[in-house]
N, C-alpha and C positions, 0 to 999 in steps of 0.2 A: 504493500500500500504506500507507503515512505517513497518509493522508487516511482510511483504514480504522482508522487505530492499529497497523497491523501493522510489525513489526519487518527493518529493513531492514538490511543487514551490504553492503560493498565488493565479496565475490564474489558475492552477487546479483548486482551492478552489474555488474561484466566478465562474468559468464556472461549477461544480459540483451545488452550491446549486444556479444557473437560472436554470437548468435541473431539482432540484427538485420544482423550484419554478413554471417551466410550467407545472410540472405535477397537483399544486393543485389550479395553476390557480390564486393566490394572486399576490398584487401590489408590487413586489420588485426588487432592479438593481443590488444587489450584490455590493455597492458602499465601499472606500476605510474606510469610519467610520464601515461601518460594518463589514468587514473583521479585523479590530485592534480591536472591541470589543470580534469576535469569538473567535479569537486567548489571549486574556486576558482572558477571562471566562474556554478556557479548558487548560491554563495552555502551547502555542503549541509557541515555537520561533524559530527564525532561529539558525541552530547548525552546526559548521563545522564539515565535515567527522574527522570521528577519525580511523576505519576500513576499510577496503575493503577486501567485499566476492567476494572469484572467486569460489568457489565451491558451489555447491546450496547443500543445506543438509538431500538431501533425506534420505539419509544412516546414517547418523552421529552415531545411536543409536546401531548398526549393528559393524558399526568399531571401535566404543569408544570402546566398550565389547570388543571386539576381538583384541586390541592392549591391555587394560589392563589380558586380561586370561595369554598373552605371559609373561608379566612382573612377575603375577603370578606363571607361569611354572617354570621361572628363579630363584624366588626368594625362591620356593619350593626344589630346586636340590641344589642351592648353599647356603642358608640361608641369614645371615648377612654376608657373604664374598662378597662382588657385589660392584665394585663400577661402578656407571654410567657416563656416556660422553655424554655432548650434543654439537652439533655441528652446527653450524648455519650462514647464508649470512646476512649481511644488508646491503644496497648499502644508501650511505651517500652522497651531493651533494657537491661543495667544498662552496658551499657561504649558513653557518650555520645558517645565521638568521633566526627566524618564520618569517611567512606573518603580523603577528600582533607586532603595538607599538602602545605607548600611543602618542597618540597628541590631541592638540585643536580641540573640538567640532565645526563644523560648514562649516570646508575646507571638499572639494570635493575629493582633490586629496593629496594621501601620497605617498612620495618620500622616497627610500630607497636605500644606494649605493651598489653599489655590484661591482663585475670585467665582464669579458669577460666570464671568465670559468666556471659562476656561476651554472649553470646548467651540469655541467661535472660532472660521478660521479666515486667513487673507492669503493670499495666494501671490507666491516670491516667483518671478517670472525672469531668471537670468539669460543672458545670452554673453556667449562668449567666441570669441575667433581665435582660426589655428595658430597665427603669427603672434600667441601673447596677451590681445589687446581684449578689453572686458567692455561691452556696448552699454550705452544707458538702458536701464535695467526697468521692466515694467513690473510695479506692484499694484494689486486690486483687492481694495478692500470690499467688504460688505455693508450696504447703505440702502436703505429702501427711502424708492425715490419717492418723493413731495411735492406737491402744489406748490406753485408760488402763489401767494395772495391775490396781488394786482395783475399777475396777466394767465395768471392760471397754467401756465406750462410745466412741465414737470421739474423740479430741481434736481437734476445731475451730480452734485457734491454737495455736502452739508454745507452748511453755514459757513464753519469755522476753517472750511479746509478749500475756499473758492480761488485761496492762491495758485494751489496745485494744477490748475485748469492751463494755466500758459507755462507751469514748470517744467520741463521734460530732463535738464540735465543738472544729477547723476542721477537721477530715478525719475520716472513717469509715474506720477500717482492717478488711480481713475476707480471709481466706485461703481457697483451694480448691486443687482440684486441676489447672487448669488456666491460672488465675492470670487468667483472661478472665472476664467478666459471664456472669450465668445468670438466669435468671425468679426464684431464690429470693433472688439478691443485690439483684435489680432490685424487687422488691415489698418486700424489708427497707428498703431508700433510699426506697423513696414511703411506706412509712406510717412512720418516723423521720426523717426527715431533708425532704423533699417536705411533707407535710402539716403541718409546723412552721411551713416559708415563708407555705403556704398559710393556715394560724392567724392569720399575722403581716398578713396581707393579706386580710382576709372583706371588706371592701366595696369589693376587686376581682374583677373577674373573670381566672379563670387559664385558660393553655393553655398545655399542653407540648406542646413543640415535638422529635420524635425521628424518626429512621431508620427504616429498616422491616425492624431486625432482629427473628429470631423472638421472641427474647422482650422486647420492645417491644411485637409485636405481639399476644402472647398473650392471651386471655381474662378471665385475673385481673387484669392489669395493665387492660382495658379498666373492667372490673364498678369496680374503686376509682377510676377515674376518673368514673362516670359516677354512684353515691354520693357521691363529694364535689362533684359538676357543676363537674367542669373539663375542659375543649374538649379531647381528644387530635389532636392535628396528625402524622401522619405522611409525613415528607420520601419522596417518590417514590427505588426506586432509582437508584443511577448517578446521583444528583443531589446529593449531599452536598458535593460541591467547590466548587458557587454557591448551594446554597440552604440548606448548614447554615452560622448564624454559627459558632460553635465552629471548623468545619473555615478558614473562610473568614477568619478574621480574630484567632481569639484561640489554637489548638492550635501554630503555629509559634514563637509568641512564648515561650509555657510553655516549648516544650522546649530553645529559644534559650539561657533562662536558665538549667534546668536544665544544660544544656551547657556552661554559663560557671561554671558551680559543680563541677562533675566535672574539668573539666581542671587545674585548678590542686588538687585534693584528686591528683588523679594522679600528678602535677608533682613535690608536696610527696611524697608516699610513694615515687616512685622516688628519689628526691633523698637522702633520709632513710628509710632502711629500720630500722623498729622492730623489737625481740620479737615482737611480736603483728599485725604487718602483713605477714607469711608463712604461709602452710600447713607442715604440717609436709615437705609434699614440694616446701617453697622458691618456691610460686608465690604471685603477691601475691592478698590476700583480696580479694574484689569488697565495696561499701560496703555497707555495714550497712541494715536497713531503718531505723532510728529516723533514719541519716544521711539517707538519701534523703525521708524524710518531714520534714524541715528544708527540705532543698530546693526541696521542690512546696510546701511554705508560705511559702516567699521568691517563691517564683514568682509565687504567686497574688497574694501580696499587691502586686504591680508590675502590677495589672491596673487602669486606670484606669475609673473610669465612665463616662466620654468614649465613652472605648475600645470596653466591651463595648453602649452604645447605638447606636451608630454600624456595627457586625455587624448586629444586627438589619435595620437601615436598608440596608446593602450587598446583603444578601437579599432585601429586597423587601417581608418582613414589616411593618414598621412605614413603608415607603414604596411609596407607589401611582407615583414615580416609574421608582425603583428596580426595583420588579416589570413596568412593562409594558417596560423594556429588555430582562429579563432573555426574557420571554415573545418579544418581537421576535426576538433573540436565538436562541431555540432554534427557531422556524419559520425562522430563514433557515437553520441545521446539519441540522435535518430534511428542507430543500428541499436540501443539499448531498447528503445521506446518500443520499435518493430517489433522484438524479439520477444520483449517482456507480454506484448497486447497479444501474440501469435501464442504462448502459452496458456494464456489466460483465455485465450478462445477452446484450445486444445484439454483444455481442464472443466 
């Protein structure tokens, strides 16, 4: 099941070997000493999720080849003139803490503070190019939009955040209602923000590098592509954890630091309780947007160019080494998957 992705629990495990224990008819209960010895002998413990597949991978082997052939066609026409974009969503939640602290062995229960809006999220939208350089960056909070009094149109940004509306550099701030990307946020970022880089670089050739979510892949976003003649690359599903750099080498770092900057802001306000670092019904306020957009600019700015050339390079993109691993790689999990689904038919 593990070898499927599927999710394995203890009493699986004792109701699996009573099932094989009626088949040969021996005296056994399946008891809790002998379930901690099974699991010590083959090595098996509890692990918290690290991934989540939403694509099952029948194909992977199919589209890997055929997203790297493109890279190749590209890199064939234009040479070492290329420089690549990748482009990428991570939705962050505002209360940064892991699930896990160190406490005393022996309590039951672990208490950890948080606010109201700890499960609220906005959505960290970086982009980065192979040559080093980090593009201004699109953040999207969640804001349900408002009448305006006098003329009744919808209000787009709150109140207090109507500056962000002309701000684009070093963050794009833009609010919706669902705090996630959408095709109209995604074409505002390529012709303000995308087509600047792209200004800044005419006697290169570009390709963006993105997912194959909808509106990524939507028709407008191709037509502005293929106007301004830059290569759109779309990462194969279910493949994002080894062929997008972002996922792969620069999104844990971001939110690392982010995280090293929320803990000790939490630290300091439970420590020190202000006037205005309560609600009126006494629970602590969650940080402010302007705080959180300090943050993701410290962040950024700890991103080496070392750093974001060397992503590129772990994908494959910019290394012919690197991709025929990665190719290798997925024909032998292709040949596991086959093998594994043909017994399971066979059984």
């Amino acid at each position: 099941m593990r070898d499927n992705h599927l999710p394995v629990n203890s009493w699986m495990l004792k109701q699996k070997a009573l099932e094989i224990k009626d088949d040969s008819g021996s005296e056994f209960n399946a008891s809790n000493g002998w379930l901690e010895g099974f699991l010590k002998r083959n090595r098996i413990t509890n692990r918290k999720r690290t991934h989540i597949i939403q694509k099952l991978k029948s194909d992977y082997g199919k589209n890997v080849l055929n997203y790297f052939k493109q890279i190749d066609e590209i890199q064939l026409k234009y040479g070492e003139n290329i420089i690549y974009v990748n482009f990428d969503e991570t939705p962050i939640t505002y209360d940064l803490c892991k699930d896990k602290t160190l406490h005393y062995q022996g309590e039951k229960e672990i208490s950890l503070v948080s606010h109201p809006g700890a499960k609220h999220r906005f959505s960290l939208c970086p982009a980065i190019a192979s040559n080093g350089e980090i593009l201004d960056t699109l953040v999207i909070f969640y804001y349900v939009y408002q009448n305006k009094k006098k003329t009744g149109e919808k209000r787009q940004f709150p109140k207090k955040a109507e500056g962000f509306k002309f701000n684009l550099s070093p963050l794009m701030v833009r609010f919706n209602g669902s705090g996630y990307n959408n095709e109209e946020l995604m074409c505002e970022w390529f012709d303000k923000l995308f087509v600047r880089f792209f200004a800044k670089h005419q006697n290169k050739h570009i390709a963006l590098v993105i997912d194959d979510a909808s509106f990524h892949t939507s028709e407008k976003l191709k037509k502005k592509c293929q106007e301004n003649q830059i290569s759109l690359l779309i990462i194969p599903g279910g493949t994002t954890s080894f062929l997008q750099p972002l996922d792969v080498s620069i999104n844990k770092p971001i939110k690392d630091h982010l995280r090293s900057c929320y803990i000790p802001w939490l630290t300091e306000k439970c420590l020190s309780l202000g006037e205005n670092d309560c609600t009126k019904g006494g629970y602590l306020r969650a940080p402010s947007n302007d705080l959180i957009l300090e943050w993701v600019k410290k962040s950024l700015n700890l991103l080496e160019p070392e750093m974001l050339k060397k992503s590129f390079q772990k994908t494959g993109i910019t290394s012919i080494f690197e991709r025929q691993l990665i190719v290798e790689r997925k024909k032998e999990l292709m040949h596991e998957f086959l093998s594994s689904l043909y017994i399971h038919l066979l059984l």
